[in-house]
Every structure is written in structure tokens, then in C-alpha cells.
mmCIF file of the N, C-alpha and C atoms, coordinates in Angstrom:
data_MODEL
# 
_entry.id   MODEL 
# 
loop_
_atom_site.group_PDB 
_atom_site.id 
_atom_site.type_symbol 
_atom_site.label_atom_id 
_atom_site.label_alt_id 
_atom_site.label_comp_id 
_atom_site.label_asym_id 
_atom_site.label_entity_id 
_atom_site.label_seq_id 
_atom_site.pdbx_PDB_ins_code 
_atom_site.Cartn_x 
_atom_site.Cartn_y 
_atom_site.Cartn_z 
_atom_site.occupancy 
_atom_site.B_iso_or_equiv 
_atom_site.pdbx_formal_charge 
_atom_site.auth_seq_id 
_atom_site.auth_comp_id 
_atom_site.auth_asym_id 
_atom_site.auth_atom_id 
_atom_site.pdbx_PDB_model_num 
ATOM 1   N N  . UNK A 1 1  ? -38.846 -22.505 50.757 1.00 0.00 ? 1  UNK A N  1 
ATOM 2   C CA . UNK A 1 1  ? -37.470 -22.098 50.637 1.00 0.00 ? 1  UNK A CA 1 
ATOM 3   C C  . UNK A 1 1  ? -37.319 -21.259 49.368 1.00 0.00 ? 1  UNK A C  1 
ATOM 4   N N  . UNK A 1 2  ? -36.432 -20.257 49.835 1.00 0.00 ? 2  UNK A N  1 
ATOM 5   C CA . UNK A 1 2  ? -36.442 -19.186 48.356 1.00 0.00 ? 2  UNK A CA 1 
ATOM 6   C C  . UNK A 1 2  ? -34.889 -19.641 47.473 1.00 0.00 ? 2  UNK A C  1 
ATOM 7   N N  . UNK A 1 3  ? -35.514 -19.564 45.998 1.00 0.00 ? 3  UNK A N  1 
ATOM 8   C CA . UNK A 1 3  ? -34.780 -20.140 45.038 1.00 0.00 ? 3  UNK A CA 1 
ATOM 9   C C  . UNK A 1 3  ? -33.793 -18.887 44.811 1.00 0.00 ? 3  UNK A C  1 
ATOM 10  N N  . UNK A 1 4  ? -32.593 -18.914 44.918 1.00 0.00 ? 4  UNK A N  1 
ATOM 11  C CA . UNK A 1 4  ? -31.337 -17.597 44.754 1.00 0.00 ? 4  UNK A CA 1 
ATOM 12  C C  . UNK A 1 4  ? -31.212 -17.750 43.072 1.00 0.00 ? 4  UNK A C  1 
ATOM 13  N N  . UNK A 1 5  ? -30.797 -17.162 42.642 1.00 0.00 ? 5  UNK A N  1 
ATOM 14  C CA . UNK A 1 5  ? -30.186 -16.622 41.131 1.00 0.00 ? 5  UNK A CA 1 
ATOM 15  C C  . UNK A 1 5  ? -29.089 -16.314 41.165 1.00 0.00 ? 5  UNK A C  1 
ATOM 16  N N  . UNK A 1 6  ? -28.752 -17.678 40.370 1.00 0.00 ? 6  UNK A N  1 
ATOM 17  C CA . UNK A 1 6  ? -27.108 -16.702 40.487 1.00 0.00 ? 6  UNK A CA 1 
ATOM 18  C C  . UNK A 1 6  ? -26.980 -15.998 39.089 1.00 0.00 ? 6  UNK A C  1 
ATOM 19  N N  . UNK A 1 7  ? -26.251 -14.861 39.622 1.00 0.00 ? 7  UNK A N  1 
ATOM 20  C CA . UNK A 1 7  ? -25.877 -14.079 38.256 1.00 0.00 ? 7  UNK A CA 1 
ATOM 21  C C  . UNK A 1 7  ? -24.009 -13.789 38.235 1.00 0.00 ? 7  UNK A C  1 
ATOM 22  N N  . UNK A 1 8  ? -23.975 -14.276 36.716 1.00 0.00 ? 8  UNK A N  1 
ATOM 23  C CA . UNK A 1 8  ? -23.119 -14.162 36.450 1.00 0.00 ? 8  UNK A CA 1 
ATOM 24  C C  . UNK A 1 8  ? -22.138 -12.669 35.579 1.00 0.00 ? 8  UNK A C  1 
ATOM 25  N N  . UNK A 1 9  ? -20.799 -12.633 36.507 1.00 0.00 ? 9  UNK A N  1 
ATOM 26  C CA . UNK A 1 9  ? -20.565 -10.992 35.804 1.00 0.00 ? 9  UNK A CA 1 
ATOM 27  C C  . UNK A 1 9  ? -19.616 -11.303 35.594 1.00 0.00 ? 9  UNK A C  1 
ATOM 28  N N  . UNK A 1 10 ? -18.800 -10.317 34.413 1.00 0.00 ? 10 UNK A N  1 
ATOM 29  C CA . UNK A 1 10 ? -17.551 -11.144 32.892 1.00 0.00 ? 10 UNK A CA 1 
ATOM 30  C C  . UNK A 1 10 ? -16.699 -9.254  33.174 1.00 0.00 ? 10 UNK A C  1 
ATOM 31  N N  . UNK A 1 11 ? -16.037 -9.553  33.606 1.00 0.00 ? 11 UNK A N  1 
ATOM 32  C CA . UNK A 1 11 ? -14.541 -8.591  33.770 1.00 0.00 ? 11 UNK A CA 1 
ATOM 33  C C  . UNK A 1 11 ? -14.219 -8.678  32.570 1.00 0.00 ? 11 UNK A C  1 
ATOM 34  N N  . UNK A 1 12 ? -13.962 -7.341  31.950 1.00 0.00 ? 12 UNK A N  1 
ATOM 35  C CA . UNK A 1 12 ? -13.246 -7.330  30.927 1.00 0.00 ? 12 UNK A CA 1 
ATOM 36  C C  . UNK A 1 12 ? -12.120 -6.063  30.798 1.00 0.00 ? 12 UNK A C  1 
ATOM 37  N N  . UNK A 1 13 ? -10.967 -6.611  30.446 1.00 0.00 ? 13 UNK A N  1 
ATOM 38  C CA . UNK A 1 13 ? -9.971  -5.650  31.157 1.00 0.00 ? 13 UNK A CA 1 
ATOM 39  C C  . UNK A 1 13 ? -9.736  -4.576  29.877 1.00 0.00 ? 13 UNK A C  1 
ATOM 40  N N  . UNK A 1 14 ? -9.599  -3.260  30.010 1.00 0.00 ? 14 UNK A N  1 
ATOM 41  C CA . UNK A 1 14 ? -9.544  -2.377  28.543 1.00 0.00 ? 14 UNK A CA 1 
ATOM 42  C C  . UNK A 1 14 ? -7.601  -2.071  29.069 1.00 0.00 ? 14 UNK A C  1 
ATOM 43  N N  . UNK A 1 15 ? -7.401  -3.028  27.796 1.00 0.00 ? 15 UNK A N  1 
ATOM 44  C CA . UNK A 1 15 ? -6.202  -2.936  27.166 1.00 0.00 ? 15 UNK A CA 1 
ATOM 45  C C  . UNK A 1 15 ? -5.845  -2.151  25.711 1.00 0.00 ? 15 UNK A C  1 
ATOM 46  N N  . UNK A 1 16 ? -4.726  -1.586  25.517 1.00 0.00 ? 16 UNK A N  1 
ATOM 47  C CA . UNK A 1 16 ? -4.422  -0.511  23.988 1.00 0.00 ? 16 UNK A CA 1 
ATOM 48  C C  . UNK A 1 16 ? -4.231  -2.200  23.231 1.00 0.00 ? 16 UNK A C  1 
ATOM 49  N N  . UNK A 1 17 ? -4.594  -2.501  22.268 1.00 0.00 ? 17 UNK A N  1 
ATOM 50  C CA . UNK A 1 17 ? -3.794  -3.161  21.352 1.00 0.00 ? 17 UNK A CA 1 
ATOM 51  C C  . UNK A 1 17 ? -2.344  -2.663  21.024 1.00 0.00 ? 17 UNK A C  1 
ATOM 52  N N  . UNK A 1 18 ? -1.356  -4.062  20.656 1.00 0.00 ? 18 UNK A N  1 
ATOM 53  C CA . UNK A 1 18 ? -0.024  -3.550  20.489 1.00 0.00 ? 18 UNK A CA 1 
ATOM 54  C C  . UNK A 1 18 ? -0.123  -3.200  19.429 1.00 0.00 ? 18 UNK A C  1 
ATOM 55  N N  . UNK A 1 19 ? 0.612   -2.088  18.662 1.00 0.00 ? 19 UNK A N  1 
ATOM 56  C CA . UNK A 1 19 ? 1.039   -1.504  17.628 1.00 0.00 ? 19 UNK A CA 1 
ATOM 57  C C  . UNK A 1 19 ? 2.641   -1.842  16.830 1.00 0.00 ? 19 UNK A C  1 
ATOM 58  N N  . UNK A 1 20 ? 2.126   -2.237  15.799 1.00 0.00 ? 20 UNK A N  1 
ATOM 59  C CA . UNK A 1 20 ? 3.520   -1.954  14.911 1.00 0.00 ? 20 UNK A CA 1 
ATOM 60  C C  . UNK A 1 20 ? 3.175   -0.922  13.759 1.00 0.00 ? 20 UNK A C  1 
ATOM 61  N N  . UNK A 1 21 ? 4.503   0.020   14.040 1.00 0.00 ? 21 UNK A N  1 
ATOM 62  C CA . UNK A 1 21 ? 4.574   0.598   13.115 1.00 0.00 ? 21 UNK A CA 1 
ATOM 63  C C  . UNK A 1 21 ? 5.812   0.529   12.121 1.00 0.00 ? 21 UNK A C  1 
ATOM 64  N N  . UNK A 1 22 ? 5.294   0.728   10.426 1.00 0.00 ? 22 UNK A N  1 
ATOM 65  C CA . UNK A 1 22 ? 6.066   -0.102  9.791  1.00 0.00 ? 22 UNK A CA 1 
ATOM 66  C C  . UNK A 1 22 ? 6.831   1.784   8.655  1.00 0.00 ? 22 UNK A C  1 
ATOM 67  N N  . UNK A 1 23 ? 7.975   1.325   7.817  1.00 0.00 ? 23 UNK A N  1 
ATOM 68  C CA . UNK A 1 23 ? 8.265   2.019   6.804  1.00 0.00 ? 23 UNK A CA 1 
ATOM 69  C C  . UNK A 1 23 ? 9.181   1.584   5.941  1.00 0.00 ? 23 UNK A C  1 
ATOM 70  N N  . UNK A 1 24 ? 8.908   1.306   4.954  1.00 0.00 ? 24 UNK A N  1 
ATOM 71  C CA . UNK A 1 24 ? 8.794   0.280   3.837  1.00 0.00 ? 24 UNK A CA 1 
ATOM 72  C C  . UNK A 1 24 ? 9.711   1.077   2.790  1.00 0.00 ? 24 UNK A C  1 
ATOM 73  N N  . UNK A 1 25 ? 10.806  1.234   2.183  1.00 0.00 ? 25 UNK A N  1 
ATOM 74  C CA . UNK A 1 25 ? 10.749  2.130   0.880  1.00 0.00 ? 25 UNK A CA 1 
ATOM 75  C C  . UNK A 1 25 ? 11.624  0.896   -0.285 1.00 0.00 ? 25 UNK A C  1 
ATOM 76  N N  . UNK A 1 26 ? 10.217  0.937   -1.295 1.00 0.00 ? 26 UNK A N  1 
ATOM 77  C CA . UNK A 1 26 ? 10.281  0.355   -2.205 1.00 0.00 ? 26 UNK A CA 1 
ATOM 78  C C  . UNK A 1 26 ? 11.607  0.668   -3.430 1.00 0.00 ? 26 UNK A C  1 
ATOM 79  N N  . UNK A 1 27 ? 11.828  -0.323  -4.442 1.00 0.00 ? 27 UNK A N  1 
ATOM 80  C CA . UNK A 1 27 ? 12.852  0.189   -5.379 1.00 0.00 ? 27 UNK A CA 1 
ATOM 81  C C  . UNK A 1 27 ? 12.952  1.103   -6.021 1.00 0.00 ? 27 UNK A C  1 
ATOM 82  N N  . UNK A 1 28 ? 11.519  1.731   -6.251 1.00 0.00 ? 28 UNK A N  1 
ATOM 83  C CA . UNK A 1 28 ? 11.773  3.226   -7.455 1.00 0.00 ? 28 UNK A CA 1 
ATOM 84  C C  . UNK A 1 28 ? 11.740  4.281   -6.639 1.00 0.00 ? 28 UNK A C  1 
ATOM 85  N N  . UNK A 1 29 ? 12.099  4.361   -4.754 1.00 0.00 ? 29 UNK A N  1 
ATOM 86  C CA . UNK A 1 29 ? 12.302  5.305   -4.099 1.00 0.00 ? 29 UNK A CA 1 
ATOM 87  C C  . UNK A 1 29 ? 10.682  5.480   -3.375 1.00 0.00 ? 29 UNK A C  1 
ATOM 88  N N  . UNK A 1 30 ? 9.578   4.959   -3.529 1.00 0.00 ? 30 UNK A N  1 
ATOM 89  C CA . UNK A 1 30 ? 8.567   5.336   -2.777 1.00 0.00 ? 30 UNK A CA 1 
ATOM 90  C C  . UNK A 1 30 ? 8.857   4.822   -1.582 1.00 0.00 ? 30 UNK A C  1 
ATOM 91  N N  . UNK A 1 31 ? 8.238   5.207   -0.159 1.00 0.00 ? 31 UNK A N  1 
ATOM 92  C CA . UNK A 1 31 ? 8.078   5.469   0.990  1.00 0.00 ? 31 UNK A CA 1 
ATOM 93  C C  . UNK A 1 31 ? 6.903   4.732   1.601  1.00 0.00 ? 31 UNK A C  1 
ATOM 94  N N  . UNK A 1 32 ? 6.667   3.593   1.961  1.00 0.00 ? 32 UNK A N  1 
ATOM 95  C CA . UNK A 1 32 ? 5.218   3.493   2.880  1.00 0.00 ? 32 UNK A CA 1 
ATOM 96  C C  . UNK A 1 32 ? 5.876   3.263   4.381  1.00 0.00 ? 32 UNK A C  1 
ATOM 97  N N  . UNK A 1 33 ? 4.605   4.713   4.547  1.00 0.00 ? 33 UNK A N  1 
ATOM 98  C CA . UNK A 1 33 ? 4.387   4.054   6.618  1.00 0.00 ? 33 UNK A CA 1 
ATOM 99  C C  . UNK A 1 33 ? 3.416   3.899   6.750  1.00 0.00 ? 33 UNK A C  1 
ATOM 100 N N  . UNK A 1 34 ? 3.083   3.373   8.280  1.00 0.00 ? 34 UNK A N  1 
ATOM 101 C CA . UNK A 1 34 ? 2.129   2.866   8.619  1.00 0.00 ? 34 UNK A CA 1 
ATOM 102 C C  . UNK A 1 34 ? 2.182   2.144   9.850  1.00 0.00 ? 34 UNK A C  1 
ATOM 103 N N  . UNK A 1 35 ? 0.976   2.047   10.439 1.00 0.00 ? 35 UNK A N  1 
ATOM 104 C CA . UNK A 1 35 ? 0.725   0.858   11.168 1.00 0.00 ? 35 UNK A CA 1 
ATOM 105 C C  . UNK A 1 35 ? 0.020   -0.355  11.270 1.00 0.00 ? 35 UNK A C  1 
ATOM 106 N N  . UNK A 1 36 ? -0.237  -0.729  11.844 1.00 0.00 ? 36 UNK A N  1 
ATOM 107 C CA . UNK A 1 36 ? -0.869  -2.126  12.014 1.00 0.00 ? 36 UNK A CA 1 
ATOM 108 C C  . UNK A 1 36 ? -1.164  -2.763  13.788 1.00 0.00 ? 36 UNK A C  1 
ATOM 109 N N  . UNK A 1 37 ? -2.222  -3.238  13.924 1.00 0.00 ? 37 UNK A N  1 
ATOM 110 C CA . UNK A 1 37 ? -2.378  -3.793  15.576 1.00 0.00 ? 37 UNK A CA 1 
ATOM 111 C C  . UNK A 1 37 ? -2.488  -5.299  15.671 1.00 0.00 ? 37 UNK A C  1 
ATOM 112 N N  . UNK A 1 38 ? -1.772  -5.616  16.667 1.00 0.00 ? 38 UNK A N  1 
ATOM 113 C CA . UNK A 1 38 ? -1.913  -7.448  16.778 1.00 0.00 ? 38 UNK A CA 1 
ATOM 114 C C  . UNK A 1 38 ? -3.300  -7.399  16.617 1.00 0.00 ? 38 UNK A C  1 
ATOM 115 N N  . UNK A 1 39 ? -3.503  -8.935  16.012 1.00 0.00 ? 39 UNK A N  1 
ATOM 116 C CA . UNK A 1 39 ? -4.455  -9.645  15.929 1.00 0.00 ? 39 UNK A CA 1 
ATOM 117 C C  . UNK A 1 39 ? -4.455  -11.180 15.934 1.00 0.00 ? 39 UNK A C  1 
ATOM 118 N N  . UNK A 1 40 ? -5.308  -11.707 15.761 1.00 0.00 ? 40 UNK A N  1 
ATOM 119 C CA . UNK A 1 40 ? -5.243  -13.100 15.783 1.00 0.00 ? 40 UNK A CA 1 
ATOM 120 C C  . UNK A 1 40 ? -5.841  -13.519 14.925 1.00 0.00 ? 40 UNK A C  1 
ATOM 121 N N  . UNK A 1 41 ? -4.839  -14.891 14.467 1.00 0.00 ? 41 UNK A N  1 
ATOM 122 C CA . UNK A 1 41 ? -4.959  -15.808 13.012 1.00 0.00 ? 41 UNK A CA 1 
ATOM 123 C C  . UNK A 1 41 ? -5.946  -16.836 13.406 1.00 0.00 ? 41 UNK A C  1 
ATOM 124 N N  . UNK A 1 42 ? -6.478  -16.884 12.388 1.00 0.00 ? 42 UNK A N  1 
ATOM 125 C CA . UNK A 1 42 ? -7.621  -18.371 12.101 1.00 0.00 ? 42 UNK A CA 1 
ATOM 126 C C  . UNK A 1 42 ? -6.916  -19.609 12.992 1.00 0.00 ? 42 UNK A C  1 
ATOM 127 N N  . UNK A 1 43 ? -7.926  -20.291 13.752 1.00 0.00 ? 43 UNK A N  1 
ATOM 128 C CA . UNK A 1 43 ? -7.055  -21.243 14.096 1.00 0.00 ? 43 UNK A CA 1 
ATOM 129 C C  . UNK A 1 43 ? -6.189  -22.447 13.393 1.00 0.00 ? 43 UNK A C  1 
ATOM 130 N N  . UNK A 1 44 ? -5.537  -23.247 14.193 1.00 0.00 ? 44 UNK A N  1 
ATOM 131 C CA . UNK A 1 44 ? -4.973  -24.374 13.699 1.00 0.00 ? 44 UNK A CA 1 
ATOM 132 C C  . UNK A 1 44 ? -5.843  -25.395 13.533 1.00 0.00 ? 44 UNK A C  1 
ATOM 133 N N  . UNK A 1 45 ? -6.351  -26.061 14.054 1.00 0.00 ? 45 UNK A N  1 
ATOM 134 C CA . UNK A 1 45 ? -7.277  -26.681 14.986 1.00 0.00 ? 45 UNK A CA 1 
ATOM 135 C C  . UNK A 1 45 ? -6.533  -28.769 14.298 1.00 0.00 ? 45 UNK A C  1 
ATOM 136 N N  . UNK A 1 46 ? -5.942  -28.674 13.019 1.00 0.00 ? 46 UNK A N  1 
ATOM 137 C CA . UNK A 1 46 ? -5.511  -29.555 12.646 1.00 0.00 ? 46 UNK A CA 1 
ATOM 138 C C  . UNK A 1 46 ? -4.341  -29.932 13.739 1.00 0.00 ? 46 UNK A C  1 
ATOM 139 N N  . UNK A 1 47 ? -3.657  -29.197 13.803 1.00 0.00 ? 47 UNK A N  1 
ATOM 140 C CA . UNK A 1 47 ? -2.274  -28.937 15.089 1.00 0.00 ? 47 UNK A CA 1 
ATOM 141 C C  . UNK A 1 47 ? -2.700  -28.466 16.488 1.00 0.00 ? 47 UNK A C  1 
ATOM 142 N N  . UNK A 1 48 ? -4.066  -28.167 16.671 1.00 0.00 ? 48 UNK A N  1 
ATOM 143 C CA . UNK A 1 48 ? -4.590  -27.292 17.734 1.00 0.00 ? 48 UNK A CA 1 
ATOM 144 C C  . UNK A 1 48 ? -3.774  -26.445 18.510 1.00 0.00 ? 48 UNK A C  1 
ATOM 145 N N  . UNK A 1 49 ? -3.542  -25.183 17.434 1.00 0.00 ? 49 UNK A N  1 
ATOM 146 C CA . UNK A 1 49 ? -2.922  -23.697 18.306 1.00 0.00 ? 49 UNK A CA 1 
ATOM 147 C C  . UNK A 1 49 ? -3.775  -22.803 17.398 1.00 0.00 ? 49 UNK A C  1 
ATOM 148 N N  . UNK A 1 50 ? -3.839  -21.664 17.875 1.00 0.00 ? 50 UNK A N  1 
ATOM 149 C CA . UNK A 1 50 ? -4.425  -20.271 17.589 1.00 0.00 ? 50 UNK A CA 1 
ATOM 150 C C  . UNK A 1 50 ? -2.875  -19.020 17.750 1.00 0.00 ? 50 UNK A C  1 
ATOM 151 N N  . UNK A 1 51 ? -2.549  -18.748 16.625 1.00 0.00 ? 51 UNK A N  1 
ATOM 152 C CA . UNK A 1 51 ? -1.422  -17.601 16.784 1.00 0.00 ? 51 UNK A CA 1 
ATOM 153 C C  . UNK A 1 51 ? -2.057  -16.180 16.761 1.00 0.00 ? 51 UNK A C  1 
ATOM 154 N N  . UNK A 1 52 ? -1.295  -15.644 16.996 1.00 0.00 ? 52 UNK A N  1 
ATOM 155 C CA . UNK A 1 52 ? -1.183  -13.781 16.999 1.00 0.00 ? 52 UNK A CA 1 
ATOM 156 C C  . UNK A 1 52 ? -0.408  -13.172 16.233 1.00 0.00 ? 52 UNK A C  1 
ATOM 157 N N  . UNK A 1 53 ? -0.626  -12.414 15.881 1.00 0.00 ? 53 UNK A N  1 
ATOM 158 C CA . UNK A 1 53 ? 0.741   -11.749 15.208 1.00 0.00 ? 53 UNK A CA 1 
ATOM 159 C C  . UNK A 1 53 ? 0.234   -10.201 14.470 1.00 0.00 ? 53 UNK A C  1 
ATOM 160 N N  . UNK A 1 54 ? 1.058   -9.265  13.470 1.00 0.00 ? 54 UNK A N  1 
ATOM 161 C CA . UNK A 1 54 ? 0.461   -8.439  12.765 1.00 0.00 ? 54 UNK A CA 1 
ATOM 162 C C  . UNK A 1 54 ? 1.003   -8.636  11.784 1.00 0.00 ? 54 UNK A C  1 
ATOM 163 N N  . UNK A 1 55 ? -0.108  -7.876  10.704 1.00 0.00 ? 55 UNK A N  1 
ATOM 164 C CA . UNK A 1 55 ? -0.724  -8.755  9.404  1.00 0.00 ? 55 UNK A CA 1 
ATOM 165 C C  . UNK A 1 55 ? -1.219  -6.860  8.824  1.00 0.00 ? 55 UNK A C  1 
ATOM 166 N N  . UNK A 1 56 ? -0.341  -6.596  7.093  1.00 0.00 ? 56 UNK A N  1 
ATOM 167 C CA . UNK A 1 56 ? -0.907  -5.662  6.800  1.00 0.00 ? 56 UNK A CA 1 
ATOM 168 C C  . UNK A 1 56 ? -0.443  -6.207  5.083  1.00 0.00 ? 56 UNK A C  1 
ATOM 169 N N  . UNK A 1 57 ? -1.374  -5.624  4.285  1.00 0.00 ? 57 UNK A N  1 
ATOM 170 C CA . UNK A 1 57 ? -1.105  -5.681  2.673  1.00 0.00 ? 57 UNK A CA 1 
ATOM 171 C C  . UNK A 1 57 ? -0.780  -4.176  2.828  1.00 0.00 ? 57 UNK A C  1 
ATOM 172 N N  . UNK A 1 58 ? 0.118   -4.181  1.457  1.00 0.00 ? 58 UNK A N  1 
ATOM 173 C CA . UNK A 1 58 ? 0.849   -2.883  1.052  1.00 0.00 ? 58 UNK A CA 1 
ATOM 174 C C  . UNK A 1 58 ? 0.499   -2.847  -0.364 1.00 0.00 ? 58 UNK A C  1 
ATOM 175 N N  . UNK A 1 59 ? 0.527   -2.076  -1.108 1.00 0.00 ? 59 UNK A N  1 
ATOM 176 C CA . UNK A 1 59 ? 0.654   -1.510  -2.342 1.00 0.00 ? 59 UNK A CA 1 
ATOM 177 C C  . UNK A 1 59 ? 1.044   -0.327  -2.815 1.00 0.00 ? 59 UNK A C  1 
ATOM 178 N N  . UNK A 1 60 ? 2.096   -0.239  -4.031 1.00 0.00 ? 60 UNK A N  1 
ATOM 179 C CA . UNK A 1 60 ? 2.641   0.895   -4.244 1.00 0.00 ? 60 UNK A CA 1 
ATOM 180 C C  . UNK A 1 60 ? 2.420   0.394   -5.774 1.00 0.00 ? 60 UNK A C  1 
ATOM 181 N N  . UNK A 1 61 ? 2.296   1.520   -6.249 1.00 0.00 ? 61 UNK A N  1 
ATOM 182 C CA . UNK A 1 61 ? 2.498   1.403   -8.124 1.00 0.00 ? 61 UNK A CA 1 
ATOM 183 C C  . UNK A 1 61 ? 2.419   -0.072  -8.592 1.00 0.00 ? 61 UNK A C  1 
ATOM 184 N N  . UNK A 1 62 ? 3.759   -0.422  -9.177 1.00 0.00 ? 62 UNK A N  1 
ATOM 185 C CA . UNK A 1 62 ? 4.241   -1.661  -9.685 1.00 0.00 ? 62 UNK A CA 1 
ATOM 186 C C  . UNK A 1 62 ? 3.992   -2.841  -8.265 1.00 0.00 ? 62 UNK A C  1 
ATOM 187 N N  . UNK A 1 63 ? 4.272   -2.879  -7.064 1.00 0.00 ? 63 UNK A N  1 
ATOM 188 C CA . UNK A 1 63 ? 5.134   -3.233  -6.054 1.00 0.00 ? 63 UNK A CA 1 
ATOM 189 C C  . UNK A 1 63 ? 3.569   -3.860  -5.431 1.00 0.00 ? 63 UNK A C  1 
ATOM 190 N N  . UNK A 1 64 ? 3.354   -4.220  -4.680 1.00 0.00 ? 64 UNK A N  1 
ATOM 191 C CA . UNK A 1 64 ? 2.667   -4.968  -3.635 1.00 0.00 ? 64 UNK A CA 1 
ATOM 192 C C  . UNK A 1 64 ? 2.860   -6.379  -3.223 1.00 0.00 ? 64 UNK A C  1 
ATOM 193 N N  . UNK A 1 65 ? 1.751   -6.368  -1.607 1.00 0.00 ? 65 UNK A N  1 
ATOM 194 C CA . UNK A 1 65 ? 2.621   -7.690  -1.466 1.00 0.00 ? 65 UNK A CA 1 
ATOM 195 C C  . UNK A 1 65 ? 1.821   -7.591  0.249  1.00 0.00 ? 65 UNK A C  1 
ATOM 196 N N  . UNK A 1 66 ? 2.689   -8.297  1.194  1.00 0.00 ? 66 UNK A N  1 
ATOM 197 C CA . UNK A 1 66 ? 1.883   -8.514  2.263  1.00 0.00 ? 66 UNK A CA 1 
ATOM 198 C C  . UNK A 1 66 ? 3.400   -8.629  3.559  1.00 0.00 ? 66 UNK A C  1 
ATOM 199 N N  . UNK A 1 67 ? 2.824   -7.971  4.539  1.00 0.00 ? 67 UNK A N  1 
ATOM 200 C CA . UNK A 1 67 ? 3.750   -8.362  5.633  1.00 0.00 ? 67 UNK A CA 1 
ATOM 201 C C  . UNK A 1 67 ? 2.935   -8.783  6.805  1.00 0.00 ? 67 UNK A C  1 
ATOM 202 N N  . UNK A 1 68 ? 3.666   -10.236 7.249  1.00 0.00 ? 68 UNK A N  1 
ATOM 203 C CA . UNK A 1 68 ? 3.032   -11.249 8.662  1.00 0.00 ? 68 UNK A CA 1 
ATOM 204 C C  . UNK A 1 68 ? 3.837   -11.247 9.119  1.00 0.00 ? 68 UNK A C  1 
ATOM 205 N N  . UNK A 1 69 ? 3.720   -11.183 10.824 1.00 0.00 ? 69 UNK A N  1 
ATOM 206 C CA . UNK A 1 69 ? 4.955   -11.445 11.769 1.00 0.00 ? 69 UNK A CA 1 
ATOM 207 C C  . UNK A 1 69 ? 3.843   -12.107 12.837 1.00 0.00 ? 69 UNK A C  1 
ATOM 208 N N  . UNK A 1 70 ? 4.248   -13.190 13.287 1.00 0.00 ? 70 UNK A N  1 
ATOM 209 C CA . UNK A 1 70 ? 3.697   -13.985 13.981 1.00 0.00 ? 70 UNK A CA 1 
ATOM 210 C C  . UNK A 1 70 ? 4.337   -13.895 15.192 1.00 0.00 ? 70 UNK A C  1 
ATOM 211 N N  . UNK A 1 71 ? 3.625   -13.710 16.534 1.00 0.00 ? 71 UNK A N  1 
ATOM 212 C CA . UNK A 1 71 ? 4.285   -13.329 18.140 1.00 0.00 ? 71 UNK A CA 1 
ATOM 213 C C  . UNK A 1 71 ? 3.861   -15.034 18.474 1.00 0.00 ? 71 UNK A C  1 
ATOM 214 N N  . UNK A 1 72 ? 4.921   -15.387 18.400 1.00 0.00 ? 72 UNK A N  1 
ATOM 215 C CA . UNK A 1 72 ? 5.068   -17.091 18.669 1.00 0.00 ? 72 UNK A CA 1 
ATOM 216 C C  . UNK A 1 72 ? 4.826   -17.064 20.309 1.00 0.00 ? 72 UNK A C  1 
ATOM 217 N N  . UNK A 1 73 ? 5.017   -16.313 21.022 1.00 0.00 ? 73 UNK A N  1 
ATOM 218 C CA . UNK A 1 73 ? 4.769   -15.965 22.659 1.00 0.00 ? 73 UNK A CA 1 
ATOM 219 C C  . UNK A 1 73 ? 3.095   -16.173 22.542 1.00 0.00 ? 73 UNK A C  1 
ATOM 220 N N  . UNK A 1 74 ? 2.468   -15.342 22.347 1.00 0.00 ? 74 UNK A N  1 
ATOM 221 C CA . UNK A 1 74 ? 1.140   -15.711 22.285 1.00 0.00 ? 74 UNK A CA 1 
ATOM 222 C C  . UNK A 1 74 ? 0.240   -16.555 21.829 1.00 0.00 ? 74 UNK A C  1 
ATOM 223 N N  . UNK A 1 75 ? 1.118   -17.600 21.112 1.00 0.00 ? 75 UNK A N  1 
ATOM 224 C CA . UNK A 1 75 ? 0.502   -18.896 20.744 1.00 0.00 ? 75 UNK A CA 1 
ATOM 225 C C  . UNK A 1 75 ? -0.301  -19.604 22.077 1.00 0.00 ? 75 UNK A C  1 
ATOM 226 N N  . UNK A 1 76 ? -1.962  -19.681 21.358 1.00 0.00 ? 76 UNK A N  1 
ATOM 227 C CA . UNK A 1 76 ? -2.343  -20.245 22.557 1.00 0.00 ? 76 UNK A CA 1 
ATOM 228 C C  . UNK A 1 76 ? -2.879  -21.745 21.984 1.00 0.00 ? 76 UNK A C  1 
ATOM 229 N N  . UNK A 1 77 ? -3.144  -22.717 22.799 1.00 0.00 ? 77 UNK A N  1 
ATOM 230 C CA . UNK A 1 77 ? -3.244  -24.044 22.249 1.00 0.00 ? 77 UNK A CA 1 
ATOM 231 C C  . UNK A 1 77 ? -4.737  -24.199 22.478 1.00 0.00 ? 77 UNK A C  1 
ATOM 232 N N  . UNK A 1 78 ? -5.912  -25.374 21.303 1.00 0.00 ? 78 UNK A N  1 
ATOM 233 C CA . UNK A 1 78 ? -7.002  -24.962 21.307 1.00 0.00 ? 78 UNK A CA 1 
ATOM 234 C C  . UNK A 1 78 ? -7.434  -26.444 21.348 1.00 0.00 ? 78 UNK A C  1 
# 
């Protein structure tokens, strides 16, 4: 009797990452734009969820700092 093989094949769907685009203007009148693409945060694993969200550091002169927005929709549980 002949031994079959199974082989296994992995679909992978080509999606754009979502985009945010951001513009920032700081107190002494500077200007930042930009974007940024979802990604995903380190897990929970204490709470077991894994979030999404976009995530960019900024810096201007004096000024820096960080913007997170977390897509609570895509919370997946782990």
C-alpha cells in the first residue's frame, strides 16, 4: 500500500496596512506630519489579550514625546 503525503499550503492574504496620518503643531509654531501603520503590541499574556493600535515617537527642538492609539476592535485574546 502506497504511503500519501500530505502537504500542507498557508494562504496568505496581501492586505495594505492601515495608515494614520498625523499633524502635530507644537507651541513655538513647528509643524510635524506624518504617518504611521497599525501594528501590534507585546502581548498581555498576564490578562491574556494581544492589542493593535498605532504607535509613533515625535521630536521637535525642545518638545518630544510619543503618540499610542490603541484599536480596542482588534483586541485579540491569547
Amino acid at each position: 500500500m502506497a504511503k500519501v503525503k500530505e502537504v500542507k499550503t498557508e494562504v496568505k492574504e496581501e492586505t495594505t496596512p492601515e495608515t494614520m496620518k498625523y499633524v502635530l503643531t507644537m507651541p513655538d509654531g513647528t509643524v510635524l506630519e506624518g504617518s504611521t501603520t497599525l501594528r501590534q503590541f507585546a502581548p498581555n499574556s498576564a490578562k491574556g489579550f494581544q492589542n493593535s493600535g498605532f504607535q509613533v515617537k515625535l521630536s521637535s527642538g525642545n518638545y518630544g514625546g510619543n503618540i499610542m492609539i490603541i484599536d480596542y476592535l482588534r483586541k485579540v485574546l491569547i
